[in-house]
C-alpha positions as CSV (number, residue, x, y, z in Angstrom):
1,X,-4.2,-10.5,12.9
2,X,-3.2,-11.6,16.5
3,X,0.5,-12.8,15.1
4,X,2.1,-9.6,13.5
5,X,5.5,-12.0,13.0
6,X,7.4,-8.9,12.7
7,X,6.3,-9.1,8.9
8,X,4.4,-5.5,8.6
9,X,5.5,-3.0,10.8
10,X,3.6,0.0,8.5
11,X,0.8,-0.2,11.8
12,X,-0.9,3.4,12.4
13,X,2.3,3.8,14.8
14,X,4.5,4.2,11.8
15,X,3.0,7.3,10.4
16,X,4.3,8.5,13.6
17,X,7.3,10.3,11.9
18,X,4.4,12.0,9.7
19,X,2.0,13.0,12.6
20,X,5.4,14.4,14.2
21,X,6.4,16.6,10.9
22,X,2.6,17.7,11.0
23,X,2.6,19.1,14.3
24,X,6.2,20.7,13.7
25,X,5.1,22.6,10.8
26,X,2.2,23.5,12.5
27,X,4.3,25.5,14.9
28,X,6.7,27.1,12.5
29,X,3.4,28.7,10.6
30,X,2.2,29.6,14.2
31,X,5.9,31.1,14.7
32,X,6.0,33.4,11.5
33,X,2.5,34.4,12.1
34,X,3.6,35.6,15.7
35,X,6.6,36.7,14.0
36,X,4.4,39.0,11.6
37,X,2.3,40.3,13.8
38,X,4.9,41.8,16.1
39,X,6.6,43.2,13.1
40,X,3.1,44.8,12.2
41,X,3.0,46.1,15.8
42,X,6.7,47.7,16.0
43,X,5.6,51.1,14.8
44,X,6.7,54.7,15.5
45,X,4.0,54.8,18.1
46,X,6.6,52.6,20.4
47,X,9.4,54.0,22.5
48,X,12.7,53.3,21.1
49,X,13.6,50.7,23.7
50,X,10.1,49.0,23.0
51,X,11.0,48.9,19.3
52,X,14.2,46.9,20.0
53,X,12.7,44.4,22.4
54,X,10.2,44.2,20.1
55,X,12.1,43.6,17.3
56,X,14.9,41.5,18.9
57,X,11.5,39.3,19.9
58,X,10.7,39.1,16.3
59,X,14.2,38.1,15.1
60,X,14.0,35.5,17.6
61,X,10.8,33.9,16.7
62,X,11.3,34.1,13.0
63,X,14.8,32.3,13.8
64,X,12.8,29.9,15.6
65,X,10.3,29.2,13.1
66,X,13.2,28.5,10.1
67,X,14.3,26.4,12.7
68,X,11.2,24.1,12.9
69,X,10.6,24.7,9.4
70,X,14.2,22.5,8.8
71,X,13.1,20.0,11.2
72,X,9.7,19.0,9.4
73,X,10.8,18.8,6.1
74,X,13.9,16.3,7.6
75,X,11.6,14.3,9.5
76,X,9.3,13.8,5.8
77,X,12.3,12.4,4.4
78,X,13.3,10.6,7.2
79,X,9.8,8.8,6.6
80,X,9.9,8.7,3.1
81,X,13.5,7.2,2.8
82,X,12.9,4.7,5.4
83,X,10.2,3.0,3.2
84,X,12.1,3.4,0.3
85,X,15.1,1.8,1.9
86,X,12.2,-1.2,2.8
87,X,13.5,-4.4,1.2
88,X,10.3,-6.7,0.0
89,X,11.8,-10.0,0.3
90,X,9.5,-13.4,-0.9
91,X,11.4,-15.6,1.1
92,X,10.7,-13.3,4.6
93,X,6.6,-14.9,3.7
94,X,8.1,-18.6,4.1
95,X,5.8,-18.2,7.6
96,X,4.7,-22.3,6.9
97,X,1.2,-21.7,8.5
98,X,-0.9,-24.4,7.5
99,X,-3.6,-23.2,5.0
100,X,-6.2,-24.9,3.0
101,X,-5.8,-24.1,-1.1
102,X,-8.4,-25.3,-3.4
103,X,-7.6,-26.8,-6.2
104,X,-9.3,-25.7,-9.4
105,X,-10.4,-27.0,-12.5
106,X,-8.3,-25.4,-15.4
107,X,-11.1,-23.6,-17.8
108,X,-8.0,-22.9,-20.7
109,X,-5.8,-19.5,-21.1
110,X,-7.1,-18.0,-24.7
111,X,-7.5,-14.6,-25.4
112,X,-10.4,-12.5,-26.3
113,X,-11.6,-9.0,-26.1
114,X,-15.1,-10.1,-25.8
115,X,-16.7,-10.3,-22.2
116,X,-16.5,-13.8,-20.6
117,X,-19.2,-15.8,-18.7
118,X,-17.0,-17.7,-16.2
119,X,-18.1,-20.5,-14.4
120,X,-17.0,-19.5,-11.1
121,X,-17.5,-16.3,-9.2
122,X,-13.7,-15.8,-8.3
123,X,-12.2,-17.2,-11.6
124,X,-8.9,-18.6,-11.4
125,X,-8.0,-19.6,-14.8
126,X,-10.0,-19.6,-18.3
127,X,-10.3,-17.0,-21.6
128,X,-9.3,-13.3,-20.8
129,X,-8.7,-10.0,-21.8
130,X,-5.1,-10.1,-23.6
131,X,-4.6,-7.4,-21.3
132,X,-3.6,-7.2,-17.8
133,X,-3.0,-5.0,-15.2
134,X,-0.4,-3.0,-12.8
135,X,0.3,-4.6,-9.4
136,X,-1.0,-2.6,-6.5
137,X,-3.7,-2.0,-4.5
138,X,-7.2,-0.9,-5.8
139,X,-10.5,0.7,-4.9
140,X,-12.4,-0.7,-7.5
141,X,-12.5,-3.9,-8.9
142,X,-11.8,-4.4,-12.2
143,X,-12.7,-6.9,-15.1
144,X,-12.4,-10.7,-14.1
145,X,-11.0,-10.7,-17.8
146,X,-8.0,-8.5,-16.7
147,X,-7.4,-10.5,-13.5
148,X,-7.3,-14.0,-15.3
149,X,-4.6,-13.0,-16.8
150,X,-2.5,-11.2,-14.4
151,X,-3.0,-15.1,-12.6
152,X,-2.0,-16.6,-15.8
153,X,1.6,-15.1,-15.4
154,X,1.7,-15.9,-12.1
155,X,0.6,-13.1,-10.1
156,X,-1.4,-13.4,-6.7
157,X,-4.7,-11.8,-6.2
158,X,-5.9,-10.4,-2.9
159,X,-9.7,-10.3,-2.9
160,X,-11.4,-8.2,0.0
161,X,-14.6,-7.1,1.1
162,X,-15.3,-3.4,0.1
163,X,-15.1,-1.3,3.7
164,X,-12.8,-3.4,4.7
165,X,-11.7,-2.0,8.1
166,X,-8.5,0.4,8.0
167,X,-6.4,-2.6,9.8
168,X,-6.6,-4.9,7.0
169,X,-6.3,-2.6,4.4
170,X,-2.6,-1.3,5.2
171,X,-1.8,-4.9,5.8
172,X,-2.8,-5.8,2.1
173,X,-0.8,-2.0,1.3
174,X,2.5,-3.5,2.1
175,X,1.6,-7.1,0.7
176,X,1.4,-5.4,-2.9
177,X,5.0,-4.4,-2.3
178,X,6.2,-8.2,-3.2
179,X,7.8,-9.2,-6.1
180,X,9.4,-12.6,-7.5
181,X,10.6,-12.3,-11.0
182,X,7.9,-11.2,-13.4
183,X,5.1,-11.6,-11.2
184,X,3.7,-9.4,-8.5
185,X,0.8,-8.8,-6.2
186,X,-3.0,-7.5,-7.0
187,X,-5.7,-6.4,-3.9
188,X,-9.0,-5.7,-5.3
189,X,-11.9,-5.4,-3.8
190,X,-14.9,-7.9,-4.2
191,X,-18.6,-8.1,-3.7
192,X,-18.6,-12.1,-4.7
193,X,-16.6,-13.0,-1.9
194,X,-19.0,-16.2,-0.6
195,X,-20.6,-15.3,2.5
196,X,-19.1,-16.1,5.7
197,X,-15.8,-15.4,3.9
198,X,-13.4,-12.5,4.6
199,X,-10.9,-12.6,2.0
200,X,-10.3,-14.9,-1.0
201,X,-6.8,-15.1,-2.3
202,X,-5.9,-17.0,-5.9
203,X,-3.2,-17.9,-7.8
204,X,-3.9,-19.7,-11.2
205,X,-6.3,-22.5,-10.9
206,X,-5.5,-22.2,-7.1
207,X,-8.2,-20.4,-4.4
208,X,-7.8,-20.3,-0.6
209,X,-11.1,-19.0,1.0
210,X,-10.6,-17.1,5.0
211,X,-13.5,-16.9,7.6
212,X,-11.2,-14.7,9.0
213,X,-8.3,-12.0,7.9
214,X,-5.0,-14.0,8.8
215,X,-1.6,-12.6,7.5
216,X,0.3,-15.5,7.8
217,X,-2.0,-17.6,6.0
218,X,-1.7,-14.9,2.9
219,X,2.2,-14.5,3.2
220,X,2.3,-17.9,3.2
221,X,0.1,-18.2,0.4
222,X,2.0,-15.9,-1.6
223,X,5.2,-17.7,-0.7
224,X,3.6,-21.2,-2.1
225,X,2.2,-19.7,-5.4
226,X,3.6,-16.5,-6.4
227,X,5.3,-16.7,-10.1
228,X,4.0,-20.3,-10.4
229,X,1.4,-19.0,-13.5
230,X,1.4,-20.9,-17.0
231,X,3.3,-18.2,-18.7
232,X,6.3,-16.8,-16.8
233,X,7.4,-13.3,-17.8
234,X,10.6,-11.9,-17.2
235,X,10.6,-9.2,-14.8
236,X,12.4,-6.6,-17.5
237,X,9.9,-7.2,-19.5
238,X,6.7,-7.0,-17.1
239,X,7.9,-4.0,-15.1
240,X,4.8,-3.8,-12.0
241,X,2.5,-5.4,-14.5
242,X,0.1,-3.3,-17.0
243,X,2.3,-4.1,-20.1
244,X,1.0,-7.5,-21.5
């Protein structure tokens, strides 16, 4: 991850915006508790001239306090509709970086709701669930039956080590954005991942094995193979996956 290629910028610097409306808010609360507890203080113990200052000091602070109150919930937005506004674009993953695909045997495309014995450990292509899953990112991996099929309609599937560290794991966060046509991105993580292997990244029939975690290599990946399944689906039709 030495090259960031301007590709991700959604590093731990661009929750900035969010660390910034934390610590904002954080001071309104602290304003219209200060702004409370003077108000509980201004009783007719106080001169009259103490009341006002006291009070005028309260108006103040509570002012202040609506006024970083504002602020915070702008700067949220500001975040929120900046990565909404993000554009996922295939053809930005065109990065050419030379990387070594494995070519697979084809084990067939039928459909069964019984469990399947692959013969490999990452399966790229054979019977499968006539079910398949949402693009995205996920925590737990789930049936190889699913994921032969989301690779059967030409979606690419991220395969990393559980406890992957934090770094990589935001990286494959914003790969999961991409889209071409009907087919999308999967990250899942993977406990047959062959040792000495990072990250294992398929397409149908098509497996590219990394010592090491190298963005370009994926985007470019991605790029290569993305949508290039036996059974194109039209993206209406698709919608993010999960409706086969």
């Amino acid at each position: 991850m030495n090259e960031h290629m301007g590709l991700h910028q959604q590093s731990g610097s661009s929750y900035f915006l969010l660390y910034t409306a934390a610590v904002i808010l954080i001071m309104a609360l602290l304003g219209y508790w200060y702004a409370n507890k003077w108000n509980k203080e201004n009783t007719s113990k106080l001169k009259k001239e103490q009341k006002a200052a006291l009070k005028q000091k309260m108006k103040k602070m509570r002012m202040a306090a609506h006024l970083l109150l504002s602020v915070s919930i702008i700067v949220v937005i500001v975040h929120f509709a900046k990565d909404l506004g993000k554009e996922y674009d295939v053809d930005t993953l065109n990065l050419k970086a030379a990387i070594e695909v494995t070519e697979d045997k084809n084990y067939g495309a039928e459909h069964s709701d019984d469990p399947v014995s692959y013969e490999m450990e990452i399966p790229t292509s054979g019977t499968h669930s006539p079910h398949d899953l949402k693009f995205g990112f996920y925590t737990e991996k789930p049936a190889n039956e699913m994921l032969v099929h989301n690779l059967e309609h030409g979606d690419i599937i991220i395969h990393y080590r559980p406890g992957a560290e934090a770094q990589i794991i935001e990286q494959l966060k914003y790969f999961v954005n991409f889209r071409e046509a009907g087919a999308g991105i999967l990250a899942v993580p993977d406990e047959d991942i062959p040792a000495g292997k990072e990250v294992v990244v398929t397409a149908w029939t098509k497996t590219m094995e990394l010592a090491e975690y190298d963005e370009t290599k994926i985007a470019t990946f991605i790029y290569e193979y993305i949508n290039e399944g036996p059974e194109k689906i039209p993206a209406q039709i698709r919608r993010g996956g999960g409706t086969m």
